[in-house]
C-alpha positions in Angstrom: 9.8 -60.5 -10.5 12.7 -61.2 -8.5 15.8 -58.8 -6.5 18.8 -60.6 -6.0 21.7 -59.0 -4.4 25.1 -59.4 -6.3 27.2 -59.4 -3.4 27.6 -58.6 0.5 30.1 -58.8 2.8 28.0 -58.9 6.4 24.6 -58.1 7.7 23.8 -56.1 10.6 22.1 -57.9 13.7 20.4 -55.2 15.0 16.5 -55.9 15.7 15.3 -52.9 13.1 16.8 -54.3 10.4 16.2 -57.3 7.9 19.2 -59.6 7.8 20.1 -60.1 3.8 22.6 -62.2 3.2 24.6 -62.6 -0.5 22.9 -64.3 -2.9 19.4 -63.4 -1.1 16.5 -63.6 -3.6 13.3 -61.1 -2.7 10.4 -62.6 -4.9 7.7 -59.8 -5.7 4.7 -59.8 -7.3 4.7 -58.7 -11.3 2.6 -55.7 -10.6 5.2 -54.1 -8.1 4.3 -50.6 -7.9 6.8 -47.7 -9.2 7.1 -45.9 -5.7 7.4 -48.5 -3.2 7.9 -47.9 0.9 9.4 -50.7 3.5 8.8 -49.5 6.8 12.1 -50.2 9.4 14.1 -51.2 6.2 17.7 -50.2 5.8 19.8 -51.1 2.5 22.3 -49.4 1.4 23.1 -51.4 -2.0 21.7 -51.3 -5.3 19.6 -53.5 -6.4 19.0 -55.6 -9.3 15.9 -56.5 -11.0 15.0 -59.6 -13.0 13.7 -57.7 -15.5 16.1 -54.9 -15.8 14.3 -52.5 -14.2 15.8 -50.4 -11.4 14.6 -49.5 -8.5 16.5 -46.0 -6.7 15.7 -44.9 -3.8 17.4 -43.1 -0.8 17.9 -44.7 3.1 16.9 -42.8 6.0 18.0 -44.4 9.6 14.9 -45.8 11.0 12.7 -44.5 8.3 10.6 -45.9 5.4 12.7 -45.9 2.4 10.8 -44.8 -0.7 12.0 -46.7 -4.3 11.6 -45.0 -7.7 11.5 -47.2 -10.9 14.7 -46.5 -13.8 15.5 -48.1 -16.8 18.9 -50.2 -16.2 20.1 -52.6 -14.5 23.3 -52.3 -11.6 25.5 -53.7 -9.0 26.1 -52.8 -5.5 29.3 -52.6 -3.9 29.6 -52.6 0.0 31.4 -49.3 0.6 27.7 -47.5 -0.2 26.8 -48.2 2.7 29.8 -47.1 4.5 29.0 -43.4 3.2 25.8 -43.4 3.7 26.6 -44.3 7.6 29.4 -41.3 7.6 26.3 -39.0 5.5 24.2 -40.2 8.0 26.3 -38.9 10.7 26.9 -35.5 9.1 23.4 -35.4 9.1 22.5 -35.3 12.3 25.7 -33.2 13.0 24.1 -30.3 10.6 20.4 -30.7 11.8 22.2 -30.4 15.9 24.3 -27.2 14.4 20.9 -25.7 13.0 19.0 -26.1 16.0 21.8 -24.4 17.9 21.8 -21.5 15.5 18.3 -21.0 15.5 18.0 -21.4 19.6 21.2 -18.4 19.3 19.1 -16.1 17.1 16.0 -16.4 19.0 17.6 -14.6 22.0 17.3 -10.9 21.8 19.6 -8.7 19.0 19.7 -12.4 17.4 19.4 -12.5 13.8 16.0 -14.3 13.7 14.3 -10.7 15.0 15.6 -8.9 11.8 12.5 -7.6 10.1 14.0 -7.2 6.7 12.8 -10.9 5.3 14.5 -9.8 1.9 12.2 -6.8 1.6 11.4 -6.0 -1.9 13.2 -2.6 -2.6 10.8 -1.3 -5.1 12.1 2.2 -6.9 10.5 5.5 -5.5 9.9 8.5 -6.7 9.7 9.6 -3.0 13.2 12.0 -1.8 15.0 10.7 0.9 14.0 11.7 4.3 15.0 11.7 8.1 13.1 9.5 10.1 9.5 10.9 11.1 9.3 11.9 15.1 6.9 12.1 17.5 7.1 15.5 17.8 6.9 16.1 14.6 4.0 13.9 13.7 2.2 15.9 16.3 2.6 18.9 14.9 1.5 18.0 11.7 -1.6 16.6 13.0 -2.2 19.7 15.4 -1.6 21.9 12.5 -4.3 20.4 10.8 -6.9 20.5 13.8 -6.5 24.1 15.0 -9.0 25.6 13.2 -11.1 23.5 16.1 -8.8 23.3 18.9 -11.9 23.9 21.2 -12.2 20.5 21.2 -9.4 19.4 22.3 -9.2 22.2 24.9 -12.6 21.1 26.2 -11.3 17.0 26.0 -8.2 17.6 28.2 -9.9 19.8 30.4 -12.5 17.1 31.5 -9.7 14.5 31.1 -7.6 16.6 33.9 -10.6 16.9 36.2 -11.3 13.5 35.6 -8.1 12.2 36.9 -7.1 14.1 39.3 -10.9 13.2 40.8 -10.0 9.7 40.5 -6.3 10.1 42.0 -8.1 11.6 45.1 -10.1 8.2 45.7 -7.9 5.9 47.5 -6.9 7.9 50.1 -10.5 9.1 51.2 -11.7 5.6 50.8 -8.9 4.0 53.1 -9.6 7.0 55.0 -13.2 6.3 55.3 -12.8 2.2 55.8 -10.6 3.3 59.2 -13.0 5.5 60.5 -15.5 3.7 60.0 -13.9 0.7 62.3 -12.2 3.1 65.0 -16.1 4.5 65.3 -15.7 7.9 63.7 -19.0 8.5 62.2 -18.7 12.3 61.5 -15.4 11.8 59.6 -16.8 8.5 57.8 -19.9 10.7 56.3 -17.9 13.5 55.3 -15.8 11.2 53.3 -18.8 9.0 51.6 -20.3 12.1 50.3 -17.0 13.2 49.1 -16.3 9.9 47.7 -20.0 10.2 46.2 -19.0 13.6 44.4 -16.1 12.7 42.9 -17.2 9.8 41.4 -20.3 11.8 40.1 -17.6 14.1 38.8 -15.6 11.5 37.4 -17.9 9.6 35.5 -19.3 12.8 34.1 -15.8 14.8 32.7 -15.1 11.1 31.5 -18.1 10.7 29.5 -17.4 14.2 28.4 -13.8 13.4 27.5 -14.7 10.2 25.6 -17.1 12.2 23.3 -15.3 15.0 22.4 -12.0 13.3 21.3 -14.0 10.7 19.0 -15.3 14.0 17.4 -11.4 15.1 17.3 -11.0 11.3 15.9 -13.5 12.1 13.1 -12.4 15.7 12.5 -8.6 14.7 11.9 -9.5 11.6 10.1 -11.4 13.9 7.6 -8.2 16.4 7.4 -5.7 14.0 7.0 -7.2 12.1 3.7 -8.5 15.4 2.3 -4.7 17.0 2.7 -3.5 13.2 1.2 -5.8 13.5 -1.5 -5.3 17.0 -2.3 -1.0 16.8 -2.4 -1.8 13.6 -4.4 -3.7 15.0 -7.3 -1.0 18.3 -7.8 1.7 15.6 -8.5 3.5 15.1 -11.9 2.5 12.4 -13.7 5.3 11.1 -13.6 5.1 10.6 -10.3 2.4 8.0 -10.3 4.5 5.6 -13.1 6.6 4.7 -9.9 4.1 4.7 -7.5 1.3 1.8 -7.8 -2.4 3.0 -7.2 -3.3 0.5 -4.4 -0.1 1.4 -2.5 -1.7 5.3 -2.8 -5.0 3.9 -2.0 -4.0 2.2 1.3 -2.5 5.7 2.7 -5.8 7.1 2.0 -7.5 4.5 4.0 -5.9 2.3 6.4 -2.7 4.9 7.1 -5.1 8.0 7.9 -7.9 5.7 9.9 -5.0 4.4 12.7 -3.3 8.2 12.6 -6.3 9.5 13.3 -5.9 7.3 16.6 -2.6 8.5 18.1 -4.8 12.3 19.1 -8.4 10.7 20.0 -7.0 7.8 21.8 -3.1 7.6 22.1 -2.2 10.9 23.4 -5.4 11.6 25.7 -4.3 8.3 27.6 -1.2 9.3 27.9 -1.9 12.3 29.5 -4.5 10.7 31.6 -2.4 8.0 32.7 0.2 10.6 33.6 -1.6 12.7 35.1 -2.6 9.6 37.4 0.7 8.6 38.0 2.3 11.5 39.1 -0.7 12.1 41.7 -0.1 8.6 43.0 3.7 9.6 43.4 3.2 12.8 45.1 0.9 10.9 47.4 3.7 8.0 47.7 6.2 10.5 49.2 4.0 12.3 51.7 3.0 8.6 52.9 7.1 7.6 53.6 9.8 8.9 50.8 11.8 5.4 50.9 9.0 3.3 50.2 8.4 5.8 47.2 11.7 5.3 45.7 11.8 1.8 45.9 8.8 2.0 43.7 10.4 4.6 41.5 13.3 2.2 40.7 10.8 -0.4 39.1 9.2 2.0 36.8 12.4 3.6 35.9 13.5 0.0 34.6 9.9 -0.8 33.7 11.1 2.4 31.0 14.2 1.1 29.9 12.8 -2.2 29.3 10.3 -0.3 26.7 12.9 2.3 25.7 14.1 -0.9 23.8 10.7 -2.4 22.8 8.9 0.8 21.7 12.2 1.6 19.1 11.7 -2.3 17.4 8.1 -1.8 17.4 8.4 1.4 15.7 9.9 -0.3 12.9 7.9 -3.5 13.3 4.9 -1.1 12.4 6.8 0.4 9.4 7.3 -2.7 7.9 3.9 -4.1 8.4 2.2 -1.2 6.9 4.7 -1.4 3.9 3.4 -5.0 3.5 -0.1 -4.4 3.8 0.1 -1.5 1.1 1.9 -4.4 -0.9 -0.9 -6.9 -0.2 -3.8 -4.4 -1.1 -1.9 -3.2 -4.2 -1.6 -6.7 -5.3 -5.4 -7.3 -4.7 -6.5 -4.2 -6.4 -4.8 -5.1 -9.9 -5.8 -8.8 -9.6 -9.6 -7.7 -9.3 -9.4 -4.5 -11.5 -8.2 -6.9 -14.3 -10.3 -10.3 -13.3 -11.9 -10.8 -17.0 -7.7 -11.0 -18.0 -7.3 -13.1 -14.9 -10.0 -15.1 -15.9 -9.6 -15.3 -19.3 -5.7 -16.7 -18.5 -6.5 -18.7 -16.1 -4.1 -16.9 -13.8 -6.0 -17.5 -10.6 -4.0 -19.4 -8.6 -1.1 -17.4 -9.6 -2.6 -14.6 -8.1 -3.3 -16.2 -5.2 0.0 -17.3 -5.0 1.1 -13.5 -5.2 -1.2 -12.3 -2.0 -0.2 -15.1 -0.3 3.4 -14.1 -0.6 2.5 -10.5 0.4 0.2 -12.0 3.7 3.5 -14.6 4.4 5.1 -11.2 4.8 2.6 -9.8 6.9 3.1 -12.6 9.2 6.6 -13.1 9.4 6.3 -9.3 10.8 3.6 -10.0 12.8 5.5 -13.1 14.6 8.1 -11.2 15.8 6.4 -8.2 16.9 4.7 -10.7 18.7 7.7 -12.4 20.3 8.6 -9.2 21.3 5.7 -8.0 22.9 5.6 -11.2 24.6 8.9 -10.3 26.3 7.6 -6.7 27.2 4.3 -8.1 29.3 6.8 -10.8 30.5 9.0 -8.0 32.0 5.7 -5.9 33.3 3.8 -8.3 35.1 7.2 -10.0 36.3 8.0 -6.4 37.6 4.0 -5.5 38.4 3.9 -8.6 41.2 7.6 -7.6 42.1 6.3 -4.2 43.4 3.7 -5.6 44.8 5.6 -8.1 47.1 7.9 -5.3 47.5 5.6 -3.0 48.9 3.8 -5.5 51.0 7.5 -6.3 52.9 9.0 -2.8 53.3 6.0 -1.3 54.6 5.1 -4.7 57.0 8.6 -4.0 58.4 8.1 -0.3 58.7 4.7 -0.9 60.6 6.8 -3.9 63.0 9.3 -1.1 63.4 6.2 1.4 64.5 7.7 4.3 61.2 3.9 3.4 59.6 0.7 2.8 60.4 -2.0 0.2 59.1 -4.0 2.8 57.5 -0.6 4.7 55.8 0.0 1.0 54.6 -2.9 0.7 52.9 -2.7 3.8 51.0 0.5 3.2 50.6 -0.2 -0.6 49.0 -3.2 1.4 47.0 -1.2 4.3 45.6 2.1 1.7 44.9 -0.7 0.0 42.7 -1.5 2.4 40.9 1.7 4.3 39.7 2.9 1.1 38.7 -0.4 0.4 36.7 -0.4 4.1 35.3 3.3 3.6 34.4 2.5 0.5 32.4 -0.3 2.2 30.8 1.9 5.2 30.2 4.2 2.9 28.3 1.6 0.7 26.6 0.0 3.9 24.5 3.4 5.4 24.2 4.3 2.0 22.3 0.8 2.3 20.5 1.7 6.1 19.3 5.0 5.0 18.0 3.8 2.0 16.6 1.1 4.3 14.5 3.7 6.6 13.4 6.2 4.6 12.3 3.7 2.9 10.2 2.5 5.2 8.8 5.7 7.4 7.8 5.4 7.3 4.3 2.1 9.2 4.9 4.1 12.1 6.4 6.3 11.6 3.4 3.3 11.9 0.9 1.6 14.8 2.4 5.5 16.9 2.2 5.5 16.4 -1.3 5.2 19.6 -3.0 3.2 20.4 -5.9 4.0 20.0 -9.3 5.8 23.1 -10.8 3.2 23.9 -13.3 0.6 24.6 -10.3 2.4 26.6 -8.4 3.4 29.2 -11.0 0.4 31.2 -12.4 1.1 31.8 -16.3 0.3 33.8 -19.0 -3.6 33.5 -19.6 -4.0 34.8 -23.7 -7.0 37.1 -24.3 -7.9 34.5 -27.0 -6.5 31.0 -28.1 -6.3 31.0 -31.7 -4.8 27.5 -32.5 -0.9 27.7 -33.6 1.3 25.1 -32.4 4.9 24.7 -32.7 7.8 22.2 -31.7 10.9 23.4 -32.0 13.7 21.0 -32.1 12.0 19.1 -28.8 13.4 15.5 -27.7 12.0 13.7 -25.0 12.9 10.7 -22.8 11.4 9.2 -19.5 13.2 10.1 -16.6 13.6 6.5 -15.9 15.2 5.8 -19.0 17.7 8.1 -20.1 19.2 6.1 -23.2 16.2 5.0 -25.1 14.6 8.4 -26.4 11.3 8.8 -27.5 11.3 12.1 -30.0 14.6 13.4 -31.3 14.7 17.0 -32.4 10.5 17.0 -33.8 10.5 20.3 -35.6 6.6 20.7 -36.5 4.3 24.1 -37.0 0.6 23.4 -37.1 -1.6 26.5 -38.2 -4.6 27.4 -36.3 -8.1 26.1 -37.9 -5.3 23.3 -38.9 -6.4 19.5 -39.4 -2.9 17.4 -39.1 -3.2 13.6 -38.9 -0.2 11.8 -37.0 0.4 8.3 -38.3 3.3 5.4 -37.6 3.6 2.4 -36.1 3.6 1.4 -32.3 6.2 3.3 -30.2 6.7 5.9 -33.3 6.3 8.9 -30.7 2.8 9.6 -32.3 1.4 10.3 -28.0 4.4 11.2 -26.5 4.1 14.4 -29.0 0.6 14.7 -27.2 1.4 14.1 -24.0 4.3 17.0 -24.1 1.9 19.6 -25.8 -1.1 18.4 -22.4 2.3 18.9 -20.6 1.5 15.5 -18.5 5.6 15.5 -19.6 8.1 18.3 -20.1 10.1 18.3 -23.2 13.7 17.4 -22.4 15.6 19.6 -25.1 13.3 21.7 -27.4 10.6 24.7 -27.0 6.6 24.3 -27.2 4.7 27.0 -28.4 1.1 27.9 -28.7 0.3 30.9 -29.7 3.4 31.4 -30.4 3.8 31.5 -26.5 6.5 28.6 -24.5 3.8 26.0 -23.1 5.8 27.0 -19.6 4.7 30.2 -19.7 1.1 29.8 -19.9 -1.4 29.5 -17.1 -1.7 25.3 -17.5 -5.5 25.3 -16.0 -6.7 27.9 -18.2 -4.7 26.5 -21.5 -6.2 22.7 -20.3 -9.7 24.2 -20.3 -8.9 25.4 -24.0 -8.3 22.2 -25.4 -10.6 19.2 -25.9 -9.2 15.5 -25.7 -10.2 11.9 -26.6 -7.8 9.2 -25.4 -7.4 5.9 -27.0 -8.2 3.9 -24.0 -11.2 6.0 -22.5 -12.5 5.8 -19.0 -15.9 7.0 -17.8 -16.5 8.0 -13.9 -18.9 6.3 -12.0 -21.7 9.0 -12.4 -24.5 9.6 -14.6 -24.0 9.6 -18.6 -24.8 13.7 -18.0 -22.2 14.4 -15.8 -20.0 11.8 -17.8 -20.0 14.3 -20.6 -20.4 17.8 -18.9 -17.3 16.5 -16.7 -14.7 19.4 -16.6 -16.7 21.9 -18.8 -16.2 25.3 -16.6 -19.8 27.4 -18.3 -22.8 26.7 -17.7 -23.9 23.9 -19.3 -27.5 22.9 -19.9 -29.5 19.6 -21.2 -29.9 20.8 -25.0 -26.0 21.3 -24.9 -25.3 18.1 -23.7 -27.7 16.4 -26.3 -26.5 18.6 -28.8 -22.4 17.2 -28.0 -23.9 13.7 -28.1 -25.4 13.8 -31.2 -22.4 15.2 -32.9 -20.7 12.2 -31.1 -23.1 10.1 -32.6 -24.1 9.0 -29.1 -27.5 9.8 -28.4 -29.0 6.6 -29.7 -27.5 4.6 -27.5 -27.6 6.7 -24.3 -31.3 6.9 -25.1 -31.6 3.2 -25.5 -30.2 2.9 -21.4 -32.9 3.1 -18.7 -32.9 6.2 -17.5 -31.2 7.9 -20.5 -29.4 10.8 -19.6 -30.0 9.9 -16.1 -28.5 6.5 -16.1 -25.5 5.7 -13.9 -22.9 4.2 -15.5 -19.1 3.1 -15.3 -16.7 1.3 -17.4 -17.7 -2.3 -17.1 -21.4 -1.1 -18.0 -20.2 -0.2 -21.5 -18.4 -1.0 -24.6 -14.8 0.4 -25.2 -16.8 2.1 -28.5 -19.2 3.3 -26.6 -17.1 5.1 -23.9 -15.1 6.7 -26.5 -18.2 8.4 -28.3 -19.0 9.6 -24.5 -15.4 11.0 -24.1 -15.8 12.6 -28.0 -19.2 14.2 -27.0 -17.4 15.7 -23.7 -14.7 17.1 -26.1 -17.1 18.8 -28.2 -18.8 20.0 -25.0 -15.9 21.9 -24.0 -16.1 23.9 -27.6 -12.0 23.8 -27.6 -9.8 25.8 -29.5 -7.2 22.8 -30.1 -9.2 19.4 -30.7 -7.0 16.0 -30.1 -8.5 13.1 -31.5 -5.6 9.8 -30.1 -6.8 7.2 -31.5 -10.3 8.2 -30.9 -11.8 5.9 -33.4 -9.9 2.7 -32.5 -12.7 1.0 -30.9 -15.5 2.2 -33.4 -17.5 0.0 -36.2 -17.2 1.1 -39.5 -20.8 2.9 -39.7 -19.6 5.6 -36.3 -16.4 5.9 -37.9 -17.8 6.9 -40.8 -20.2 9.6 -38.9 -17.0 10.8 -37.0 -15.2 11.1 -40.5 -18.3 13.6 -41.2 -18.2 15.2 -38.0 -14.0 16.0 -38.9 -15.1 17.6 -42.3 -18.2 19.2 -41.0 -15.6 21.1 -38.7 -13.6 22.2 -41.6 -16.2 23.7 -43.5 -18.1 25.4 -41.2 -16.3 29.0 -40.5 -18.4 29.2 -37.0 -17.1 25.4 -35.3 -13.2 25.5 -37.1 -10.3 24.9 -34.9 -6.9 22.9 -34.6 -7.5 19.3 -34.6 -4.7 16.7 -34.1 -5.5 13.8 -35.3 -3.2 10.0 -33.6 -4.8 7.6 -35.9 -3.5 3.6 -36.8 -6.8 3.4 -39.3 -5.7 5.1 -42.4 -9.2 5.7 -43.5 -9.4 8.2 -40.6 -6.7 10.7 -41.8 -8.0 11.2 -45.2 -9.9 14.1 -44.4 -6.6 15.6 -43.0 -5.0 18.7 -44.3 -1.5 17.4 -43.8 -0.4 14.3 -42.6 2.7 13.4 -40.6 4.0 10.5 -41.0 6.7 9.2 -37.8 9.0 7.0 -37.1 11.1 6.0 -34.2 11.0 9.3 -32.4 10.9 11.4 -36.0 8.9 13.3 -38.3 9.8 11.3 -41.3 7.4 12.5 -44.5 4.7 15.4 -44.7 2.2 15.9 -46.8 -1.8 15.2 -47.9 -2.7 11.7 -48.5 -2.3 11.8 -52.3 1.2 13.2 -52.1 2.3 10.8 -49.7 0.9 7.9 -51.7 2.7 8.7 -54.6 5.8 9.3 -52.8 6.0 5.5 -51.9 7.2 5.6 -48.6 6.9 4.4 -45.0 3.0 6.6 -45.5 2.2 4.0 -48.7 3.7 0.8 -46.9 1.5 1.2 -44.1 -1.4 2.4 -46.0 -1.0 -1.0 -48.2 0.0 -3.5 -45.2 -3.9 -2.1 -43.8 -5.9 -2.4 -47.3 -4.4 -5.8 -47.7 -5.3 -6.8 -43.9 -8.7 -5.9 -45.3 -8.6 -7.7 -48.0 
């Protein structure tokens, strides 16, 4: 194999590069590799190949040159070379202007600080809000410690003692150092025993301190996820179709753990350090009031320095929380669904997913970095500054005979430490509104008001009897206002009532259960039960009246008797329980698990058919009024179905267990037993009647019941 050059005008003479010449023939070896690299080799022609086969590649000045293999042959012409010397040069022109730029928005309000990093704007279902205060985030958390606000009474009283017993130290111990070289022996013991007492005293209120805010830590820590928890759990349900469950879980944890912080630890140094710093002042200025100020100008510009860090920070924090939530929301559904992850083969995708939210983590975390760099650069620059400063004005005050060797010394000690309190000062106050500007969407959850159907009381009925209306209802998500689910359902279900609800997927067969649970309210339309509106009655008391089955059920990670006595308000006792199982045609298999009844179990311990006969027994359990039954035998073999076909009948029959039973079923052997059968379709009650009647009629009812026979066939 051979490259020959077509034509070429000159060659260049500098040492880097190999002089080619027109007519030039490069032998190579038949087994030439596809991707080839010449190191210090600079062509900018095209090349042809004996063969025919081409070889592309792109010239970098003083680089290796990297060839790709093409189908073709080609010329070259000399003036490639002349642009690629002119891209060349626009090249290191635009990699020049970059640097610039990026050297321009590393400086302070440059653009490389901005924390946005295209932030995903997910939707909320959160109002909008002013921006959460200090003062206002202590007074949230005050309100909910002041059932024990003799703890914190105790905390700051030792912490007061405590400092102002510290504060007092440097001046008796220069104090005693001088006497003890001028000769003064009475004045030196009376201050070693005072300096022995205070820091007997000190040590002690500290310990005391220390102790009773971590029990403050522990007690608001509790308050603040059990208020979360509770605000959370009174929400629509709506509410949590916009907001993702690890995102709620993260505010539970990791929002209410470094809250908990700002009283326990944040505030009580604050105060402390305070407290410290304005005892070291008052002591400044009875030493010599110029010296003072001088030292009062650094930390007053030590203070604007931070007035500017502490706001970024503030957000800094908000934006790392928000990514964090992100991060654990992400990992939650990745390992909730890992047999789908699995089974796809999705893992490095999901990887790939926490890795994005953790690249966000970090590109926060750099800058708050950066920019806490630049606040210790400006404290310690300013901390030695006072320093120096101190040591020169009060050296030329003790030349000048205005102070004296032991003033400067407490002067020098006290100068220390205001400027050390001030720094501390500013470092928790950064810490405090670092914690609650992350975690202001905590303050945002915990606002949140109650859904409307807990805070209004309701009608409770002497006695639920079973009847059922909907009266021209529609419904649509709140989310989706053009694409309705139900479209004025009229439908009266009498009590003692079996009605079976059939269509296909997206029909409206739930939503219709979902509005009379009121997990939804109806859009247009009236509810009744009883002959009641649904908004009128008491919504804990009517839940506790009616028994449900879902089609995807979940169990709770609890024994297989509280499992099935979960949410049943009598007293309930072992026989019951059996009894509900049975009927569920569950006892067998709950028998067959270690510890029987007694066995802990949750929802990767059993079948999808077995955790729907638990969720039927718990329903029976209740002993409901109005029975719903969605798609409660979807996950069933054909022998429990069959039992659970019984078990419908059975209730019809006998005049002591007959109710209302609602029926959501896909399997058309399941709704024979049915008095009347609904049959819907896209958001509409399209035919009515038994299963006979509606087989005869040869409608949407017979093409679905002959679409399933044939799938069995």
């Amino acid at each position: 194999m051979a490259i020959c050059l077509t034509s070429l005008e000159a060659a260049h003479s500098t040492p880097e590069f190999i002089k080619i010449h027109t007519g030039t023939t490069i032998s190579l070896p038949d087994s030439i590799p596809k991707n080839l690299s010449f190191s210090k080799f600079r062509v900018a022609y095209s090349l042809s190949l004996s063969n025919t086969i081409r070889y592309c590649y792109k010239c970098s000045h003083y680089s290796d040159s990297s060839f790709s293999v093409e189908e073709d042959s080609f010329s070259f012409s000399p003036e490639s070379y002349q642009n690629n010397e002119l891209k060349n040069g626009d090249d290191n022109f635009d990699v020049l202007k970059e640097w610039v730029n990026f050297v321009s928005s590393v400086f302070p309000g440059g653009s490389w600080w901005n924390l946005d990093n295209e932030a995903e704007n997910e939707e909320s279902s959160l109002p909008s809000h002013k921006p959460i205060t200090v003062t206002y985030a202590l007074a949230r958390m005050w309100a909910l410690v002041a059932d024990q606000r003799w703890v914190f009474y105790t905390a700051f009283a030792a912490l007061t003692i405590a400092a102002l017993s510290e504060i007092s130290m440097p001046s008796i111990l220069a104090a005693s150092i001088f006497s003890a070289q001028s000769g003064n022996w009475v004045v030196f013991r009376r201050n070693s025993k005072l300096l022995l007492v205070l820091c007997f005293t000190s040590g002690i209120c500290s310990g005391l301190r220390s102790g009773c805010f971590a029990v403050a830590n522990t007690i608001l820590v509790k308050r603040l996820r059990e208020t979360l928890y509770s605000v959370l759990l009174l929400q629509d349900i709506s509410f949590f179709n916009t907001e993702a469950v690890g995102d709620l879980t993260s505010r539970l944890g990791a929002d209410c753990q470094r809250l908990s912080h700002t009283l326990g630890s944040d505030i009580h140094q604050i105060v402390r350090n305070l407290l410290q710093g304005t005892g070291a002042f008052i002591n400044l200025v009875t030493l010599s009031w110029p010296l003072a100020l001088s030292t009062l100008v650094m930390c007053s510009l030590l203070s604007a320095i931070f007035l500017l860090y502490g706001r970024y920070q503030k957000k800094a924090a908000k934006f790392s929380q928000e990514y964090t939530a992100s991060a654990n929301n992400v990992a939650t559904e990745t390992l909730s669904l890992i047999r789908t992850v699995r089974a796809y083969g999705t893992e490095r995708e999901e990887v790939g997913r926490f890795v994005q939210q953790l690249e966000n983590i970090a590109f926060v975390g750099t800058r708050e970095s950066a920019a806490y760099g630049i606040w210790s650069l400006s404290f310690h620059s300013l901390y030695r500054s006072t320093q120096v400063l101190a040591v020169l004005l009060g050296s030329m005050s003790m030349l000048t005979g205005h102070v004296s060797t032991e003033l400067l010394t407490k002067y020098i000690l006290y100068c220390e430490w205001l400027i050390y309190a001030a720094w501390r000062v500013q470092d928790n106050m950064s810490s405090l509104l670092q914690s609650v500007g992350a975690c202001e969407k905590l303050f945002q959850l915990m606002n949140l008001l109650p859904s409307d159907q807990f805070l209004s009381k309701g009608v409770k009925l002497p006695r639920l009897m079973g009847y059922v209306d909907f009266v021209n209802v529609s419904f649509h998500y709140p989310s989706r206002n053009m694409v309705p689910l139900l479209e004025n359902v009229n439908l009266s279900i009498q009590a003692n009532e079996t009605i079976a609800i059939v269509g296909v997927s997206g029909s409206g067969k739930s939503t219709l259960i979902n509005l009379l649970l009121r997990l939804y309210e109806q859009t247009d339309g009236q509810i009744l039960i009883d002959r009641v509106p649904l908004g009128e009655l008491d919504i804990r008391w009517l839940r506790e009246k009616i028994g449900v089955v879902g089609q995807d059920p979940h169990v709770f990670n609890m024994d297989v008797k509280s499992n099935i006595s979960y949410g049943c308000s009598r007293d309930i006792k072992q026989e019951d329980i059996e009894w509900a199982a049975k009927k569920a045609y569950a006892h067998n298999f709950i028998c067959s698990l270690p510890n029987g009844y007694e066995t802990i179990i949750n929802d990767d311990v059993l079948s999808r058919g077995q955790k729907q006969r638990i969720a039927l027994a718990r329903a029976i359990l209740r002993d409901p009024a109005i029975l719903i039954l969605d798609e409660a035998t979807s996950a069933l073999d054909a022998e429990s179905e069959y039992y659970i076909k019984c078990f419908l009948q059975s209730l019809k029959i006998d005049s002591k267990t007959k109710r209302t039973v609602i029926v959501v079923a896909h399997r058309m052997s399941t709704v024979e037993v049915a008095d009347r059968i609904l049959v819907m379709d896209a958001g509409q009650i399209v035919e009515v009647g038994n299963h006979n009647d509606l087989l005869s009629k040869d409608g949407v009812y017979a093409r679905l019941w002959r679409i399933q026979a044939d799938a069995l066939v």
